[in-house]
N, C-alpha and C positions, 0 to 999 in steps of 0.2 A: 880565773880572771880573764876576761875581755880583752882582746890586743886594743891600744888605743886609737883611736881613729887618726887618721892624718884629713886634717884641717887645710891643708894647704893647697888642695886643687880648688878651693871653693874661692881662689883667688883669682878667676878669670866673671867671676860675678862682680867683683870690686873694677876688673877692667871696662866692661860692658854698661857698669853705671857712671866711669869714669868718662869713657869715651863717650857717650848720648851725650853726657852733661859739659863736655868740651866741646860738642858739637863737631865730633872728627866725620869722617867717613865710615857710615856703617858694616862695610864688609870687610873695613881694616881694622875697624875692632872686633867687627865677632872674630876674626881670621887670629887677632890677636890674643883676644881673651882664650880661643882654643891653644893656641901655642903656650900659652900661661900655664893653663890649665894640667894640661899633658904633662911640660914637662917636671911640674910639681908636685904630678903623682908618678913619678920615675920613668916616665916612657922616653926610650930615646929618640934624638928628633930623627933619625930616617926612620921610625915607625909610625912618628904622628907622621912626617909628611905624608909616606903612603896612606897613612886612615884619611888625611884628607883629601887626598886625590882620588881614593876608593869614593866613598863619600860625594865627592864632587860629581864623579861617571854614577855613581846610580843614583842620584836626586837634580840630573843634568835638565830632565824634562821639564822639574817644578823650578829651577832657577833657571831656567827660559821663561816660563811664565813670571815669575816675577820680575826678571830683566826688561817687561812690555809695558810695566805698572809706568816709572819716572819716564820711559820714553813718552807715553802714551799724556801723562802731565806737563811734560815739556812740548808737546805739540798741542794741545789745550790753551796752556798758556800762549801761543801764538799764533790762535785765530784759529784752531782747527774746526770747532764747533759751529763758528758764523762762516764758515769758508763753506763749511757742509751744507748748512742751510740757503745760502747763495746761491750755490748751485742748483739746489733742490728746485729754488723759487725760478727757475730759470727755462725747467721742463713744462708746459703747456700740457694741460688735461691730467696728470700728474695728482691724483687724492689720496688723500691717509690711507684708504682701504687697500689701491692699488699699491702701493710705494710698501706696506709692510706683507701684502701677501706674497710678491716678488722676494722680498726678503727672507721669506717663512718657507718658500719653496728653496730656494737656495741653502738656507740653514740644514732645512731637510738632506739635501742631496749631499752637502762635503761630510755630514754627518753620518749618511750612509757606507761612505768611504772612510769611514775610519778617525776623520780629520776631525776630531768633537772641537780642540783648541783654537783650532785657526780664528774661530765667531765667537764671540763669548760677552757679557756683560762688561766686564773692564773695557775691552778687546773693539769691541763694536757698537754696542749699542750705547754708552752714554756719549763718548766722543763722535760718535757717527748718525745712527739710527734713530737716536732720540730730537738729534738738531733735526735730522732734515725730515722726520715725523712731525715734528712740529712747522716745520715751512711748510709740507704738503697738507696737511691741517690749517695753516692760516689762507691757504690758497683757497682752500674746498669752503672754509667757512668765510671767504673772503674779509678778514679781517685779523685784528689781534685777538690772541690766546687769552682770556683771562685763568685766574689761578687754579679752579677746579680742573680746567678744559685740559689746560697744561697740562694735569699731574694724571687726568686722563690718557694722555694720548702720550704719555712715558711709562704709564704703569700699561700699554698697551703694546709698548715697543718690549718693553722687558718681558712681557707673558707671551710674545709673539717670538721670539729666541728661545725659551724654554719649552713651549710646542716642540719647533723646530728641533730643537737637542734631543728631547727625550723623545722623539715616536721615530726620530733619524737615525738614532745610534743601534736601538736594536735591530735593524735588519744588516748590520757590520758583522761576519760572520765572529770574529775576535775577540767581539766585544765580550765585558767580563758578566753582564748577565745572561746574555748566548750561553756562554761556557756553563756560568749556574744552571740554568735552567736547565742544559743536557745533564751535568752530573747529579740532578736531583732525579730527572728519570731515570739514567744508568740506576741509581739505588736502589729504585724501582723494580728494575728490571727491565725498562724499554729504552730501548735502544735507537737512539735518534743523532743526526748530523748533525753538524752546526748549521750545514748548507740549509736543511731543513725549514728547521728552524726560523731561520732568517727569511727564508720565502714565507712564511706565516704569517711572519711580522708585517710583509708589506702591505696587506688589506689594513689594516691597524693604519700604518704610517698615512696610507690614502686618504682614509677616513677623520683622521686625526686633521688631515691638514684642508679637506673640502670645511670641518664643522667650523674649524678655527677662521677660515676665509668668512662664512657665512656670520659668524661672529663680527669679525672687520666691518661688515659690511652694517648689520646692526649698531656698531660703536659710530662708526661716522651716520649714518642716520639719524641717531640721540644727538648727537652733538648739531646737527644742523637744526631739527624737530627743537631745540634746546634756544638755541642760537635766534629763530625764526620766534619764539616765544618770548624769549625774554627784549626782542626789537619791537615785537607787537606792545608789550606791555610799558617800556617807555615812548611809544609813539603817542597810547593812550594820557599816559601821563602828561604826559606834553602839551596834548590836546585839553587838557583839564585844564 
């Protein structure tokens, strides 16, 4: 015979759907449904408490990152996106190409040290890079965005951070494909640094960020070549 299951930790899933649906504070009910939980399956509370202070020190880096998420909607909520763009509109000579290749180099550089978090989608680019992409955009095409153009020059800010991350991060010697990439040769049998390594990467990183500029500069082209077409063709119109 099978010992019976104890039923009774699955009682912090009753808390978790209690507390969303009261509407409490999230991390006073997850914090609570674990307290539940634990101590329904006999753990004593100074041993939950240490699991979750353990717990807390090693997943401290991912609830920093989450802890940016409400900050970063509470500053949305009060103008950050038209503050960004205000600004933007405020630099003379200032175009889409120039305002995200600046960007892309910079992404590059904190990336190569290590820093991958500091820039990031949440982080940067909708609250920040995508407003003031779209001012340096309404400036270059001297007018308003319409809805293609928009979704342009945001799907332009997000591929222009993703560049940035990925050809910045590998020349970080620490970084966790450095380290792959050495212990796949070590199995090998060759024997390479991380230092190495990382110098390799830089022709890549170089390359990666001339083709993407050259790209920018293609995207704002289309959009004016775009822009300058569809003026002509209601001018005709008009004329008719």
């Amino acid at each position: 015979m099978s010992p019976e299951l104890n039923y009774w930790p699955l009682i912090g899933v009753a808390v978790v759907i209690g507390g969303f649906a009261l509407r409490r504070n999230p991390v006073l009910v997850v914090v609570a449904a674990g307290l539940a939980s634990g101590l329904a399956a006999g753990v004593s509370l100074p041993d939950l408490l240490a699991l979750l202070g353990k717990t807390f020190v090693e997943n401290r880096v991912l609830l920093l990152f989450l802890l940016t998420l409400p900050a970063i909607g509470v500053l949305e909520h009060h103008g950050l996106r038209e503050r960004a763009k205000r600004w933007i509109a405020g630099f003379r000579g200032l175009t889409l190409a120039r305002l995200q290749i600046t960007y892309l180099a910079a992404r590059q550089l904190i990336s190569m040290t290590g820093l991958t978090h500091v820039a990031g989608h949440p982080q940067t680019v909708r609250p920040l890079l995508a407003p003031m992409s779209e001012a340096a955009a309404e400036r270059t095409l001297d007018g308003e965005l319409s809805d293609a153009e928009r979704n342009a020059v945001r799907a332009s800010a997000a591929a222009t951070d993703n560049v940035g991350l990925f050809f910045g991060e590998d020349v970080f010697m620490a970084f966790g494909a450095v380290l792959l990439i050495q212990g796949f040769f070590a199995s090998n049998g060759i024997a390479l640094e991380p230092l190495a390594i990382s110098l390799w990467a830089l022709p890549t990183a170089v390359c990666a960020f001339v083709i993407h500029s050259v790209r920018l500069h293609f995207l704002q082209k289309r959009l004016l070549r775009e822009r300058a077409a569809s003026g002509a063709g209601g001018t005709d119109d008009a004329a008719r």
